[in-house]
C-alpha positions, 0 to 999 in steps of 0.5 A: 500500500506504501508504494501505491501511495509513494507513486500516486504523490509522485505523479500529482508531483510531476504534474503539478511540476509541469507549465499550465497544468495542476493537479489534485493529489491522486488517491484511491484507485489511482486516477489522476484529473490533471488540468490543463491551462490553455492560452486564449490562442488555443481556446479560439483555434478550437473553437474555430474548429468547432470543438471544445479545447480539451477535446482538441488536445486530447486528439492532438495527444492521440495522434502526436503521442500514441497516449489516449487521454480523455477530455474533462467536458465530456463529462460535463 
């Protein structure tokens, strides 16, 4: 149980860590809500597209990265 725990304080770390993202701590079952700060630039490309910014990030992430992620609007 320590170990889950020493990992779940070092990924809320290496989260918090990051430019424009925060992070509550990861507890439990170890799932992480990092968020993410976008620039108004970003937002209003989105929006020019059509999608939520989040929704754009996590496709570009898919498809730079290979890493699936899943954007926060989609739950509301």
């Amino acid at each position: 149980m320590s170990g889950l725990k020493s990992r779940a304080k070092l990924l809320t770390s290496a989260f918090n860590s990051m430019k424009n993202i925060t992070c509550t701590e990861i507890e439990g079952a170890m799932y992480g809500f990092p968020r993410v700060h976008f620039s108004q630039k970003f937002i209003e490309q989105a929006k020019s597209q059509g999608k939520q910014p989040d929704f754009l990030y996590c496709l570009d992430m898919v498809n730079e990265t290979g890493i699936m992620t899943v954007p926060g609007s989609g739950f509301g």
